[in-house]
Each structure stands twice: as C-alpha cells, then as structure tokens.
C-alpha positions as CSV (number, residue, x, y, z in Angstrom):
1,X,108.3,-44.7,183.6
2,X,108.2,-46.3,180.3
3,X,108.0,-49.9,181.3
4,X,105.3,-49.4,184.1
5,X,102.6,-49.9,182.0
6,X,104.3,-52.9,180.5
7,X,103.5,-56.2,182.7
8,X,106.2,-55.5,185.4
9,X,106.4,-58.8,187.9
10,X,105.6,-57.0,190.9
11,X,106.4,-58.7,194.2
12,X,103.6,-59.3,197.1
13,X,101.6,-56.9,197.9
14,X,99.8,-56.7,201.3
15,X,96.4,-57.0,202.1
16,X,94.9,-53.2,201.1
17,X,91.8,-51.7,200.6
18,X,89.8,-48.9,202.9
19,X,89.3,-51.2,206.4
20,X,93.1,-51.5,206.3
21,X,94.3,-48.1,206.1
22,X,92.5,-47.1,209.5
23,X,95.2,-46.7,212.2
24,X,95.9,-49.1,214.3
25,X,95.3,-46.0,217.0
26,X,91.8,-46.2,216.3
27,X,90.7,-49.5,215.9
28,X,92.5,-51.1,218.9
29,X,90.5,-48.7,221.1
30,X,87.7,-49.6,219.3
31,X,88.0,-53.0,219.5
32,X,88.3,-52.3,223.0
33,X,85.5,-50.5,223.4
34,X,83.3,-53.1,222.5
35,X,85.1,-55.6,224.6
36,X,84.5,-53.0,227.5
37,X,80.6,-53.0,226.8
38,X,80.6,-56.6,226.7
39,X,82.0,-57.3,229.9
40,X,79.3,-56.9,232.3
41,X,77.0,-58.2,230.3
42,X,79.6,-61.4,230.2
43,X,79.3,-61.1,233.9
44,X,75.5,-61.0,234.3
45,X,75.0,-64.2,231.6
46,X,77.7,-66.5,233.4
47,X,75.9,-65.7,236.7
48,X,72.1,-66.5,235.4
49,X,73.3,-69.4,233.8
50,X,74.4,-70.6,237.4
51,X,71.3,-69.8,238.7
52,X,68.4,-72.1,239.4
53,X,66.7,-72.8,236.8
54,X,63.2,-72.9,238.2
55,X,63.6,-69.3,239.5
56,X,66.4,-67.6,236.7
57,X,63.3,-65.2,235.9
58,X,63.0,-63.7,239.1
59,X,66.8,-64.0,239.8
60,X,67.6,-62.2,236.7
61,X,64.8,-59.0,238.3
62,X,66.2,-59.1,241.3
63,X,70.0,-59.0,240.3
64,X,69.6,-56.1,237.7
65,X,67.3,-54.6,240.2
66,X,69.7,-54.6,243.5
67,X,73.1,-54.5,241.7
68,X,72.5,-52.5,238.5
69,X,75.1,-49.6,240.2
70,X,77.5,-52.7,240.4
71,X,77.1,-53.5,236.7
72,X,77.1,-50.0,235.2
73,X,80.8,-49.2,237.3
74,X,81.9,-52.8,235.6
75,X,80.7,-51.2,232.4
76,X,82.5,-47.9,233.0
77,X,85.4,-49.4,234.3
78,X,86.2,-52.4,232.1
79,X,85.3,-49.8,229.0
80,X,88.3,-47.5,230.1
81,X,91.0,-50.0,230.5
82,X,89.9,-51.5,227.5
83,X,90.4,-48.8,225.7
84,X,93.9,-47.4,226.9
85,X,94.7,-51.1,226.7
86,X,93.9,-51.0,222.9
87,X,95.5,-47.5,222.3
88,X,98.5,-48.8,223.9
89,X,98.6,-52.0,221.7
90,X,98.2,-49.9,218.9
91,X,100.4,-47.7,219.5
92,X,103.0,-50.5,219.2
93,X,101.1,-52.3,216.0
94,X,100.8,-49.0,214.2
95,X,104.1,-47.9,214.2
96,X,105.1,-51.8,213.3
97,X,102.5,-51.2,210.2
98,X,104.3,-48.0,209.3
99,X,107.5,-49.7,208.9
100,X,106.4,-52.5,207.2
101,X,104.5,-50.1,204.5
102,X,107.9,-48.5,204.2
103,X,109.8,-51.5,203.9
104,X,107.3,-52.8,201.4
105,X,107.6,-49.5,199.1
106,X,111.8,-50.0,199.4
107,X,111.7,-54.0,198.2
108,X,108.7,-52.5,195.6
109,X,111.2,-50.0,194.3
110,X,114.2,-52.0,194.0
111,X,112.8,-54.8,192.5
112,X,111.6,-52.4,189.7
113,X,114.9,-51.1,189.4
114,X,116.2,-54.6,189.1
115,X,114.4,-55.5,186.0
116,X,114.3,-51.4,184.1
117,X,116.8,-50.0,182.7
118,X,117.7,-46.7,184.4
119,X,118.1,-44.1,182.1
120,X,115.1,-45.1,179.5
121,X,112.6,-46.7,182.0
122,X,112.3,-50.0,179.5
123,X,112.9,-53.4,181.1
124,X,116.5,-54.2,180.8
125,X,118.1,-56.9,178.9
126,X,118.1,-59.7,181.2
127,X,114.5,-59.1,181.9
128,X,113.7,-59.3,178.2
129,X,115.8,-62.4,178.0
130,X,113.4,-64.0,180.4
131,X,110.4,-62.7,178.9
132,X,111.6,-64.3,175.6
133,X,111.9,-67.7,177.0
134,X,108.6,-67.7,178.9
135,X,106.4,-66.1,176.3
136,X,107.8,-68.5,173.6
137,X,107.3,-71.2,176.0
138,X,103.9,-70.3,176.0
139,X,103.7,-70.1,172.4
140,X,105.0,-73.4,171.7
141,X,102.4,-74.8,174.4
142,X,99.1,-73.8,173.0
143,X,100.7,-73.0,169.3
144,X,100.5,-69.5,169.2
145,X,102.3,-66.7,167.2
146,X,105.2,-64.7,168.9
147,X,106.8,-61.7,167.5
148,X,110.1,-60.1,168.2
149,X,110.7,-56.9,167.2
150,X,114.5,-55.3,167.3
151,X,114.9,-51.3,166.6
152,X,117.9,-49.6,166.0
153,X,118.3,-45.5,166.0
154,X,119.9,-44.4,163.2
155,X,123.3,-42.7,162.5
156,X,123.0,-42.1,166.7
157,X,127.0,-41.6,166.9
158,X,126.8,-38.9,165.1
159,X,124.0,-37.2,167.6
160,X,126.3,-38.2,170.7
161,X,129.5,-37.0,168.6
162,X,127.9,-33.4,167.5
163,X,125.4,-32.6,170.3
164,X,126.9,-34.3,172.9
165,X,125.5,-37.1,175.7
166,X,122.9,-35.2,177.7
167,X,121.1,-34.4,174.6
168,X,121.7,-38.1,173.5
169,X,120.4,-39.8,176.4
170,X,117.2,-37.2,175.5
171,X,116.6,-39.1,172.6
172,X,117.1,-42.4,173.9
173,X,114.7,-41.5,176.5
174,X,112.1,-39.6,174.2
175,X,112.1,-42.9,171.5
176,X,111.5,-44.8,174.4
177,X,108.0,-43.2,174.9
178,X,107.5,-43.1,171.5
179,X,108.4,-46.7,170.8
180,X,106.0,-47.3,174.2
181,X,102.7,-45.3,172.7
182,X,103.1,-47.1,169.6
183,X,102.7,-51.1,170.7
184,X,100.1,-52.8,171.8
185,X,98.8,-53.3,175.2
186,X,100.6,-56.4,176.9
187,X,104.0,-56.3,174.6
188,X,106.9,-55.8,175.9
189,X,109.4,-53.0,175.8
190,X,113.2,-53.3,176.3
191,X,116.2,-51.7,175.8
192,X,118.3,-54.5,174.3
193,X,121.5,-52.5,174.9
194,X,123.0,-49.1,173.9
195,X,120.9,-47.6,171.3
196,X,119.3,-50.5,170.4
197,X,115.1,-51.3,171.7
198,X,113.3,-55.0,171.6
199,X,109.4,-55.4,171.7
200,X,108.3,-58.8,172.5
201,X,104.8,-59.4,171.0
202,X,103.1,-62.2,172.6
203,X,100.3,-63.2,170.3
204,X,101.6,-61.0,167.3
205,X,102.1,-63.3,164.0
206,X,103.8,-62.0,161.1
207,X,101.6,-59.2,159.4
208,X,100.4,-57.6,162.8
209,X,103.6,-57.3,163.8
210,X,104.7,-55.5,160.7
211,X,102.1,-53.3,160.8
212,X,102.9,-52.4,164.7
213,X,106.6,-52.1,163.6
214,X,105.7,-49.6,160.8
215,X,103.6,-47.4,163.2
216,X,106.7,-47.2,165.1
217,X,108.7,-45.9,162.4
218,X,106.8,-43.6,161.5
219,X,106.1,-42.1,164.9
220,X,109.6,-42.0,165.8
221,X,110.4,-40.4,162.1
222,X,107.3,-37.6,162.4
223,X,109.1,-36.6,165.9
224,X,111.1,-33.5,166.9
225,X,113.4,-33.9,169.3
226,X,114.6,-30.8,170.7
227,X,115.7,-28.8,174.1
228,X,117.1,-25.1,174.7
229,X,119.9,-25.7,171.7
230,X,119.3,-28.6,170.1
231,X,116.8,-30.2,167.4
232,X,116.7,-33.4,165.2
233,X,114.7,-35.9,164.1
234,X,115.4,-39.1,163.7
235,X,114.9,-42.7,162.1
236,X,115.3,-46.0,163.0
237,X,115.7,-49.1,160.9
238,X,113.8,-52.4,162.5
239,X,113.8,-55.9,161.7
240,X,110.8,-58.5,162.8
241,X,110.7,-62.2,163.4
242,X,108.0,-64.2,163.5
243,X,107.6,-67.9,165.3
244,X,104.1,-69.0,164.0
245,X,103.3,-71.6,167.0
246,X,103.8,-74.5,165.0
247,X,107.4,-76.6,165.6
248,X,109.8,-75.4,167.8
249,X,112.6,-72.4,167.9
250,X,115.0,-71.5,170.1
251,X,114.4,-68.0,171.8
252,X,118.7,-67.3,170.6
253,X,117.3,-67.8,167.3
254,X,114.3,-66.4,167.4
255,X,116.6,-63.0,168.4
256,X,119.3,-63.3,165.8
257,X,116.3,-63.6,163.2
258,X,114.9,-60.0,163.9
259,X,118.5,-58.9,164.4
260,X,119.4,-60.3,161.0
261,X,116.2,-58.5,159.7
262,X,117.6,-55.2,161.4
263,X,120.9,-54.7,159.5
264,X,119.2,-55.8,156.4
265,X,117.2,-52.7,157.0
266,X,120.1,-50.7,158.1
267,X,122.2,-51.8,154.9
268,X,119.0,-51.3,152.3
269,X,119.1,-47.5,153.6
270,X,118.2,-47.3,156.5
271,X,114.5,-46.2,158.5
272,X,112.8,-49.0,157.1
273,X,111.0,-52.0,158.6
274,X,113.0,-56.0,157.3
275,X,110.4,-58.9,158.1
C-alpha cells in the first residue's frame, strides 16, 4: 500500500512481544505447576512457624522425617489439579485472546481504510486536510517551513477516453508509487481527488521542495506504463507553495497557492514544476 510507509495514525496496539505470544494453554498450566510445587512447602513453613520456637529444629527433623509420604502426595496431588485447573482457565483465556487479536486486526484494517484512498493506497482527502492543519500548526509553533505540493496528470481524459478505465486506474495507481519513491521520508502522500495527488512536506522550505517536486516529474515522465495492450507515458504538471514559518497562513490558502501554481504549469505547457 502506497500510504503505509507514510505516518498512518495507527490505533492502540496491545501489549506484544515474544512472552505474549505463548498460549494461554501453556502458561496457565505452568503457572500452575509452580503453584502445585509450592504448596506443600506452604504447608510445611505455616506449620514450623507454629511450632515452638525453642524446639522448631528438631520439629522441623522430625516432621519431614515421619510425614515426608504425607508431603510428597500434597506435592503430587496439589501439582495435578493445578495444572488442569490452569489448562482449563486457559482454555477460556486463550480463546478470549484469539478473539481479541482478531478484533484488533478488523478495527486495524478499517481504520486504515478510513483514512486511504481505495484504489491508489494514498491517504484520502479528508485525511490530508487534517494533516495540513496539524503540520502547519506545528509550523507556525516553532517557525518552521512547510511545503505543499499539488500534482496533476496530464491530458488523463484522453487515457480514460482511448484506453479505457481499468487501464486508467493502472496509471493512477502506478504514479502513485512513483510519486511515493520519490519524496522524502515523513511527507505525506494524498490523493487530493480524481487525478489529482498532494504531498505535504513538513519541514520542506521553498528550494527543497522544488527540488523534490522536480524528481517527481521526472520519474513519472521517464516511466512506461503498460499491460497486455496498452503503453504510455505520461507527464504531470505540479505547483509548490511554500509557508516559511514566519507570520501566519491559513491551511485554505496555503492549498489554493500550490493549486494556483499547478494550472500555471498546466497553462505554460504543461509537465513542468510552478513555485
């Protein structure tokens, strides 16, 4: 998926790691093992503790002595029921486990699917309008630069019109990994909506976002994109704007800026780069 690598807000995760992953089959009876072994020698320290002080020594010979048999059944016994008391509990526990690790993976998936766009795998648009406001937020708080970054595929009617939608999702899907190979690590990759991409660039003032955009250009225009009976290339036109971090903008503006800068590219020719 495109947008996995891309900071996704992933819900809670449960505790993991090795220790967790035993089932609950095992260490229930083994917890119960050890509570088994522990039992008579429970039993033999609350009795020696009652015993006279002046003569525990010799009580504690003469018990182990006279009622070891008694203390080895205790161990025997109390060790078995523990046991199939803890594979019973577990049992229960580890098939509660199970479907909670299912349930975990279904709210994990959905919520993915809540902020990606299905086709491409980039976030959607409402996720990018959130990232927007927090990142320039952030920005504006410690007076750092923020780059947005809006591409456009070129002339894509025509693809849809003359080699039909399958092969035109193809392309949306294929620029998307493109677009995604070319950014840095930590900016964000949306599909603003139909043909249409955004990269927000946390961090990114003006000339390193140029440069990014320009890698993507290129990239996308070096491509083949081709199946069974199709092949074209393609070009996109892109158009960057640039907060600084010093004053304040509005995240609307901040958009209709690089969108601005877009169909200046588009109208100067086309698969070009407007900051």
């Amino acid at each position: 998926m495109a947008g996995e690598r891309r900071h996704t807000p992933a819900p809670p995760q449960g505790i993991d790691g090795p220790w967790w992953k035993i089932p609950h089959t095992v260490i229930y009876p083994l917890i119960g093992l050890g509570l088994g072994m522990l039992t008579p020698v429970g039993a033999f320290l609350l009795r020696f503790l009652q015993a006279d002080p002046v003569l525990k020594m010799l009580w504690a010979t003469s018990e182990l002595s006279y009622n070891a048999v008694f203390y080895i059944y205790m161990l025997i016994g109390s060790t078995i029921t523990f046991i199939l008391f803890g594979y019973v509990v577990g049992l229960t526990s580890e098939s509660q486990r199970i479907h909670n690790h299912s349930l975990r993976e279904r709210v994990e998936d959905l919520h993915i699917r809540s902020v990606t766009d299905g086709l491409t795998g980039a976030y959607s648009h409402a996720y990018l309008q959130e990232s927007i406001a927090l990142e320039l937020e952030n920005s504006i708080r410690h007076a750092l630069p923020l780059s947005v970054v809006m591409i456009d595929l070129d002339d894509f009617k025509k693809i849809n019109d003359t080699q039909g939608h399958l092969f035109g999702d193809r392309v949306l899907k294929e620029i998307t990994e493109t677009v995604n190979m070319s950014i840095r690590d930590g900016d964000i990759l949306g599909r603003y909506g139909g043909e249409e991409f955004m990269v927000v660039m946390p961090g990114a003032a003006a000339e390193v976002a140029r440069t990014v955009a320009e890698r993507i250009r290129k990239s996308i225009a070096r491509a083949m994109i081709s199946d069974d009976k199709h092949g074209v290339r393609v070009t996109v036109s892109v158009g960057v704007a640039t907060f600084e971090g010093r004053g304040k903008v509005d995240a609307l503006r901040l958009v209709d800026d690089a969108d601005k800068k877009l169909y200046e590219a588009k109208n100067s020719g086309k698969n070009k780069v407007v900051t």
